[in-house]
N, C-alpha and C positions, 0 to 999 in steps of 0.2 A: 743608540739603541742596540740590540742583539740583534743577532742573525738568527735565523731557520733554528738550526742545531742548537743555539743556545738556550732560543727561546723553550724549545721541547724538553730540552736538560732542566731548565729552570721548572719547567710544570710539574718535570718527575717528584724534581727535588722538594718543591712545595706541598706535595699532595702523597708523599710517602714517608714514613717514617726516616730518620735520619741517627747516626749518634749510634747505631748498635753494631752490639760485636757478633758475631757469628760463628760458630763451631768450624766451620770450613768452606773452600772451595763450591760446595753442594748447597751450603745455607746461603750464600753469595748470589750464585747463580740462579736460586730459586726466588729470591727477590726480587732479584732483577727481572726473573720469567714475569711476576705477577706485577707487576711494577708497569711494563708492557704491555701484558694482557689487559690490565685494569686500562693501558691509554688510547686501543686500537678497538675497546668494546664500546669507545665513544664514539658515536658517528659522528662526523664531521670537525673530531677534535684539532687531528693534526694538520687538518686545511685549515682550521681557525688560527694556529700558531704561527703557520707557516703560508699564509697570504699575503704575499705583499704586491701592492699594486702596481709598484715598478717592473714585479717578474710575470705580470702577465706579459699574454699576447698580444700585440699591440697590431698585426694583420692576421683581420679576419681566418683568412686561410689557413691558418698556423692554431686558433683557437680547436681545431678535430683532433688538435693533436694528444690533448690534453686524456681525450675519452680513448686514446688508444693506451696510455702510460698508467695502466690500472697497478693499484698497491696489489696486495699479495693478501687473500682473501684470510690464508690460514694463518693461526699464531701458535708461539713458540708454546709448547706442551711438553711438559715432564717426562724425560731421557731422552729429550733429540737437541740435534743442535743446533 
């Protein structure tokens, strides 16, 4: 089976265009931004991909830990990096 990473790499690759050429560096990047933005405007996508029930917490006490490890609310937007 795939891991975390690959599994996510596999969803981009599935569900974005593939095969094209790009004028530059800027057309590349901007893909990729939307590519991104399209998989972080899914709620619950990257928990779905990346759930495995071996990497839970297996004591209780350690499950609070989860609601402190918050993703990163903002996504990547046109000229930053």
């Amino acid at each position: 089976g795939l891991n975390a990473f690959e599994k996510v790499r596999q969803y981009l690759r599935d569900r974005t265009p593939s095969g094209r050429l790009f004028p530059g560096t800027r057309g590349i990047a901007g893909a990729c931004r939307a590519a991104w933005n399209s998989l972080v405007a899914e709620a619950g996508r990257i928990r779905s991909l990346t759930d495995f029930e071996w990497a839970r917490p297996v004591i209780p006490e350690c499950a609070g830990y989860q609601n402190r490890m918050r993703a990163p609310t903002s996504t990547l937007r046109p000229g930053t990096t």
